[in-house]
C-alpha positions as CSV (number, residue, x, y, z in Angstrom):
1,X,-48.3,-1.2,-71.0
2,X,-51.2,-3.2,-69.1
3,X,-54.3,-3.7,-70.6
4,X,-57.0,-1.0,-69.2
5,X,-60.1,-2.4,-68.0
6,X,-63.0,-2.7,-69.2
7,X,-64.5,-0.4,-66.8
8,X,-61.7,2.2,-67.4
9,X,-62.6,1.8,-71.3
10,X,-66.2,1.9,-71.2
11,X,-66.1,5.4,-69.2
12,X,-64.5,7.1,-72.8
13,X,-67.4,8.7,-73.7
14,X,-65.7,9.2,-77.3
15,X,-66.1,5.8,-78.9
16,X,-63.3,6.1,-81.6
17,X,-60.5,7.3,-78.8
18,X,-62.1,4.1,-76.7
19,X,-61.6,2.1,-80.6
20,X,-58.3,3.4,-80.4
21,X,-57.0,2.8,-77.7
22,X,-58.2,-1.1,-77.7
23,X,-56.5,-1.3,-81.0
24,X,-53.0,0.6,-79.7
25,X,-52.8,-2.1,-77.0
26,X,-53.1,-5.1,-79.5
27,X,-50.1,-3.3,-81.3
28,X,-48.7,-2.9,-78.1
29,X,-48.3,-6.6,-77.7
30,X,-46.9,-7.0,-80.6
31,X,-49.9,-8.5,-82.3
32,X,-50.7,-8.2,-86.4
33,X,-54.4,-8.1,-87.7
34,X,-55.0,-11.4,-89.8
35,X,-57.5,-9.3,-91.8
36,X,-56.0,-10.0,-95.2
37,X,-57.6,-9.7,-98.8
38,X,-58.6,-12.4,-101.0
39,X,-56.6,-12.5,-103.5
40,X,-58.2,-13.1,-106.6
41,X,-61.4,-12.4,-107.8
42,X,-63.4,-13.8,-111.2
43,X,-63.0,-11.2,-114.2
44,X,-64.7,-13.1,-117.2
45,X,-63.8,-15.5,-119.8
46,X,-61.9,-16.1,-122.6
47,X,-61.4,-18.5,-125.4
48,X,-59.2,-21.4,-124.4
49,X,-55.6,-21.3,-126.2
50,X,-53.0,-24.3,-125.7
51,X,-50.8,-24.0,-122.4
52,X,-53.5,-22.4,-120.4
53,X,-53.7,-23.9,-117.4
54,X,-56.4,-26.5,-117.4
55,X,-57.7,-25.9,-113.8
56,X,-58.7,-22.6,-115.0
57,X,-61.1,-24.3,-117.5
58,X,-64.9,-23.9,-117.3
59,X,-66.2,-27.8,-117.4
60,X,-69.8,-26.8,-116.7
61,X,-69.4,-24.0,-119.4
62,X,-68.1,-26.5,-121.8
63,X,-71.0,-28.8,-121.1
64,X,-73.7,-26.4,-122.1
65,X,-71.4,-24.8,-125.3
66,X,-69.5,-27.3,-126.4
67,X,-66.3,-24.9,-126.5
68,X,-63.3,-24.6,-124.0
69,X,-62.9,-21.5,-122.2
70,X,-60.2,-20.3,-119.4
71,X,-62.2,-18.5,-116.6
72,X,-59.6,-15.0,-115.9
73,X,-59.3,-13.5,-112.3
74,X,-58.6,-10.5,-110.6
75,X,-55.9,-10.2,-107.7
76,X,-57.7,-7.9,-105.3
77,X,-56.5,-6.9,-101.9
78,X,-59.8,-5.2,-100.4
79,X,-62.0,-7.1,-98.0
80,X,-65.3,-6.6,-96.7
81,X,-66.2,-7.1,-93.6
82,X,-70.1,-7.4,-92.1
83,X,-70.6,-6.6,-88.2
84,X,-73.8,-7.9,-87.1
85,X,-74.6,-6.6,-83.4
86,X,-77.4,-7.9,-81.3
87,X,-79.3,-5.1,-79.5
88,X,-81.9,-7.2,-78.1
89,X,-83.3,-6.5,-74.6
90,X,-81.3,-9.4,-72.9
91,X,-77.8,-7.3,-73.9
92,X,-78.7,-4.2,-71.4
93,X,-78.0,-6.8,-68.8
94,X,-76.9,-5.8,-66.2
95,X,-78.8,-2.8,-65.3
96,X,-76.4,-1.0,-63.6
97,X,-72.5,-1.1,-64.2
98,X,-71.1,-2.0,-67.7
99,X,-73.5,-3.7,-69.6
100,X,-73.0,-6.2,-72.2
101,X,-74.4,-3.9,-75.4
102,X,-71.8,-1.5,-74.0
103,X,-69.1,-4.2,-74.4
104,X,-70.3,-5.1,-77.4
105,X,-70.5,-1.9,-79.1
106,X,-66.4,-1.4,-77.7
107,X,-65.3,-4.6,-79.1
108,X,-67.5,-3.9,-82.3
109,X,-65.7,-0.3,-82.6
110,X,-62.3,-1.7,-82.3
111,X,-62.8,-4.0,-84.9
112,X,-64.2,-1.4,-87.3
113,X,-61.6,1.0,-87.1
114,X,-58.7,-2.6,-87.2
115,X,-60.3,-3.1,-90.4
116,X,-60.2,0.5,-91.8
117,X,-56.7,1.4,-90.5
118,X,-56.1,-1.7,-93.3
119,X,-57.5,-0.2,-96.0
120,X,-60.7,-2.9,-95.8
121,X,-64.4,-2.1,-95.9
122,X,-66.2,-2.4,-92.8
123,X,-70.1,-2.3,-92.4
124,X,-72.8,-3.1,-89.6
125,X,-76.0,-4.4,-89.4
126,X,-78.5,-4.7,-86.1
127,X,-82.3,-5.1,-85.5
128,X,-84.6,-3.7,-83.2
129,X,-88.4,-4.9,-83.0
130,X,-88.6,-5.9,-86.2
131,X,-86.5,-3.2,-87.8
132,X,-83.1,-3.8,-89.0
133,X,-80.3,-1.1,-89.3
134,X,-77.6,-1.1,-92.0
135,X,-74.6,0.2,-92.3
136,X,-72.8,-0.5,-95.7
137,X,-69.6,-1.4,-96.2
138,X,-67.1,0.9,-96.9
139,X,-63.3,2.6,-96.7
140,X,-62.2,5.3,-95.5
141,X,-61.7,7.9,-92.3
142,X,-65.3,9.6,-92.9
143,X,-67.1,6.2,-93.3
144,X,-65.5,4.9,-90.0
145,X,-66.7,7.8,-87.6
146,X,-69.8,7.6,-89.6
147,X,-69.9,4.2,-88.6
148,X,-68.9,4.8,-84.9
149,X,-71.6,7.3,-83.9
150,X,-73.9,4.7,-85.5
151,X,-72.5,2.2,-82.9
152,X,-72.2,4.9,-80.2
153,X,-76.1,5.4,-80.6
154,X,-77.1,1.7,-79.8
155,X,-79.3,1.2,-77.4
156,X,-80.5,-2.3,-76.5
157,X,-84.2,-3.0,-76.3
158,X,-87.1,-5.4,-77.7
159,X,-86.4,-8.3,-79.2
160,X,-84.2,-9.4,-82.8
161,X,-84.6,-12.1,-85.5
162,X,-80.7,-13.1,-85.2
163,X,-81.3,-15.5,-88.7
164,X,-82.9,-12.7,-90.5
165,X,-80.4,-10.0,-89.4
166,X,-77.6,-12.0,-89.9
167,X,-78.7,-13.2,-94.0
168,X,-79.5,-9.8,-94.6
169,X,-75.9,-8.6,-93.4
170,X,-74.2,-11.3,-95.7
171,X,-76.0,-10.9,-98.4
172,X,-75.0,-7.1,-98.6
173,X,-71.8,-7.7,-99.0
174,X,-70.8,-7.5,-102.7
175,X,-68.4,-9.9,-102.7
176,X,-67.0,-12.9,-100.4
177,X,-66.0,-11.4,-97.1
178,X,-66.0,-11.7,-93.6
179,X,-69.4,-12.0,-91.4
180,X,-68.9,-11.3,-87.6
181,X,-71.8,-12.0,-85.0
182,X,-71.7,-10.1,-81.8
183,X,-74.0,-11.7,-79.3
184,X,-75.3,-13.3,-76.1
185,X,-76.6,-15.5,-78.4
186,X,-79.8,-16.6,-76.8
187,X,-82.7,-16.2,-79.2
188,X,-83.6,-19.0,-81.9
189,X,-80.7,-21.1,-81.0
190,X,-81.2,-23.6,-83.7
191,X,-82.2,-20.8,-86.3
192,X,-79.1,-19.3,-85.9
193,X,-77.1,-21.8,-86.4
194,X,-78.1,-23.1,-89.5
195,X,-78.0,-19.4,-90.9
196,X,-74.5,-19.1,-89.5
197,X,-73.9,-22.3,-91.2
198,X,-75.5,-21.3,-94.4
199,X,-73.5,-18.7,-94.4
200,X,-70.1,-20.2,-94.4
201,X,-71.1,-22.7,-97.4
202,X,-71.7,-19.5,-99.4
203,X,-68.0,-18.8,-99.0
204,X,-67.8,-16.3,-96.1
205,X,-65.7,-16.6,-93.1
206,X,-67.9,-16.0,-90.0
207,X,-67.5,-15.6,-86.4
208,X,-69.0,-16.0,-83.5
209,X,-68.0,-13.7,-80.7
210,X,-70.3,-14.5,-77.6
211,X,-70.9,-11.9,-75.0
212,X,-71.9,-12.7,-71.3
213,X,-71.8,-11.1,-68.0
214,X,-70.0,-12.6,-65.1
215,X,-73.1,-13.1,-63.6
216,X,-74.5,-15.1,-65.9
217,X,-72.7,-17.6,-65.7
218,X,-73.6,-18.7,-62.4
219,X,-77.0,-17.9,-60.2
220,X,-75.5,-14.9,-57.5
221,X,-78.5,-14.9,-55.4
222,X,-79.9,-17.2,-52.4
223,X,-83.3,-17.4,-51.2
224,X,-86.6,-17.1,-52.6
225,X,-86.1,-14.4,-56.1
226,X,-88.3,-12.9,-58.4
227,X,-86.9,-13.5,-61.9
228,X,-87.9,-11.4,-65.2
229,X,-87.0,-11.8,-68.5
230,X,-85.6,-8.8,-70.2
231,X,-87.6,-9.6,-73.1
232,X,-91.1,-10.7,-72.8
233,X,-91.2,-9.6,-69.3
234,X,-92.4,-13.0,-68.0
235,X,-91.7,-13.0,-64.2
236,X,-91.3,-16.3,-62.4
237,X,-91.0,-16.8,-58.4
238,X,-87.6,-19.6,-58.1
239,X,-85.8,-20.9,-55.0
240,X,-82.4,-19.2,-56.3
241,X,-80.1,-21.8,-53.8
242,X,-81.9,-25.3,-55.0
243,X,-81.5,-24.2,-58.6
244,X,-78.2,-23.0,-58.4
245,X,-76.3,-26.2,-59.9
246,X,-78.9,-26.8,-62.4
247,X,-78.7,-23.5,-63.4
248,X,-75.0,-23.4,-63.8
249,X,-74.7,-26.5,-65.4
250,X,-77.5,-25.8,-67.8
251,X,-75.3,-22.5,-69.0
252,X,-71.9,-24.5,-69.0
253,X,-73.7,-27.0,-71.5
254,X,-75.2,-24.3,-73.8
255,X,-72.0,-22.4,-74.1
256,X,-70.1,-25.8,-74.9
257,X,-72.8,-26.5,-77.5
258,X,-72.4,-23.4,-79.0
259,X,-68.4,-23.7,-79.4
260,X,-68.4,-27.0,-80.3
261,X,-71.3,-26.2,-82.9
262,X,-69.2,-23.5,-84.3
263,X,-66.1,-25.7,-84.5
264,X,-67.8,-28.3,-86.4
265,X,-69.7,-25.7,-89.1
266,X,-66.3,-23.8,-89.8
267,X,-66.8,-20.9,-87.6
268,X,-64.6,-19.2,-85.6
269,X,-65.7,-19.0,-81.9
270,X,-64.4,-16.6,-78.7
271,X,-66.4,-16.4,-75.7
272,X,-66.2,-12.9,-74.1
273,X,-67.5,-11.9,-71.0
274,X,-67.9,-8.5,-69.5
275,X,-64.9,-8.2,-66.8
276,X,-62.4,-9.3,-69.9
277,X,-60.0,-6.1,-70.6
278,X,-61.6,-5.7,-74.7
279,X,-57.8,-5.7,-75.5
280,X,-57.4,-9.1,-74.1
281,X,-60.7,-10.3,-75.8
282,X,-59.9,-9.4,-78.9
283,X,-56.4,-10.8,-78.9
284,X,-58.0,-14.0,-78.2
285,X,-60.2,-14.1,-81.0
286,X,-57.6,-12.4,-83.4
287,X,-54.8,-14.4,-82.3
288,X,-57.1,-17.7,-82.7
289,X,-58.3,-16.5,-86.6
290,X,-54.4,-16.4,-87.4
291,X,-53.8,-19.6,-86.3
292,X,-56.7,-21.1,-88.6
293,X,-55.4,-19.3,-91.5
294,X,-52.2,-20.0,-91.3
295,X,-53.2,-23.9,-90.6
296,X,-54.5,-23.6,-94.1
297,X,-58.2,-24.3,-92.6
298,X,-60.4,-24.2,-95.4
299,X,-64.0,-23.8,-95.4
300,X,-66.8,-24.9,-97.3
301,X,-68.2,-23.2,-100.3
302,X,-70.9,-24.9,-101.8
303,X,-74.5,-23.5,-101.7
304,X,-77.3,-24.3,-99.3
């Protein structure tokens, strides 16, 4: 079965069958979710009694008691996982055809119900002018269309604080989880990444999945253009073919810095644009998570 395009998907006007189907085609391919539990989880502590194993002993306990204690866990199989979607103005682009919120709320919606179908807890968080919008983390069949016709209502407009949104979304989770950023990734460049970062040396895994149009990537237009920003509304009058390599390579640089940014901080990073089949862009992303865990990548997780 061939992947269905994005155009093809984006017509579904029911967002779980479009979820659905995404996820059907990963199977499809043979492909496993690497979404897997953490397996233990701290219970409390107890007196220490000889043989216990002495990794399991609380130093810094010791040091303010004087008494050895074993710190006890929990196996637990649940995970939580954060989606944090940027609705910003600069995500209707473009105006007509399928537009990057509407990818972004696809790939968002296939993830949620991959996580549910696991038995995981899936949540979202967004922001529009100032106002963010939460979704909580939870399991089960009613949570997950409650979820989706959240998602299927998203409209993008006005502008977002990507560091606020994205430390309010992690620090709703109840325990260690994952954190996955859905975004063009514009706004507060250097903000972001040191939240992102922060975010990891708490002990979450985070993504980055960065979402562009084709013709973003390079200037399509010739001649003398009119340019406005989706956001402030600023217009600016630019000879589109003298600008065309600067602007091209000015994208190509920001996109490397923002993969090799991720790389270095512990975060996984796919770059997705908007005539991808979602199928094939989440294979990529999935497929690339497996390989890190099973690499036995570890990440940071000290505080800030």
């Amino acid at each position: 079965m061939s992947a269905l395009s994005p155009a093809v998907i984006a017509a579904i006007d029911d967002l779980e069958l479009a979820a659905r189907l995404v996820v059907e085609g990963l199977r499809t391919g043979g492909h496993r979710s690497p979404f897997h539990g953490y397996s233990t989880e701290f219970r409390q502590h107890r007196p220490y009694r000889a043989g216990d194993d002495l990794k399991y002993l609380d130093w810094k306990l010791f040091a303010r008691s004087d008494r050895l204690y074993t710190r006890q866990f929990r196996e637990t199989t649940n995970l939580s996982v954060m989606l944090v979607l940027d609705t910003s103005a600069s995500m209707a682009f473009p105006e007509r055809g399928l537009s990057k919120v509407r990818y972004a709320t696809i790939i968002a919606a296939a993830l949620a119900y991959l996580v549910s179908e696991q038995g995981h807890a899936v949540g979202m968080m967004s922001m529009t002018n100032g106002s963010l919008s939460y979704v909580p983390a939870r399991g089960g069949r009613p949570h997950l269309r409650a979820l989706l016709a959240k998602l299927d209502r998203m409209e993008a407009s006005g502008t977002w604080d990507p560091a606020r949104t994205i430390a309010r979304g992690a620090q709703l989770l109840q325990r260690r989880g994952v954190v996955i950023a859905i975004s063009d990734f514009y706004d507060a460049e250097e903000e972001t990444r040191r939240e992102l970062r922060r975010v990891v040396q708490r002990g979450h895994d985070v993504a980055m999945l960065q979402l562009l149009s084709p013709t973003e990537r390079s200037l399509p237009f010739t001649g003398s253009i009119e340019l406005q920003d989706m956001e402030s509304n600023g217009r600016q009058l630019v000879d589109a073919t003298a600008m065309a390599a600067t602007y091209e390579a000015a994208v190509t640089e920001f996109l490397e810095r923002c993969r090799t940014c991720a790389r270095r901080d512990g975060i996984d990073y796919s770059l997705m644009t908007t005539d991808m089949p979602p199928e094939q862009a989440l294979r990529d992303y999935l497929l690339r998570r497996s390989r890190r865990e099973t690499s036995g990548h570890t990440r940071s997780t000290g505080s800030s």
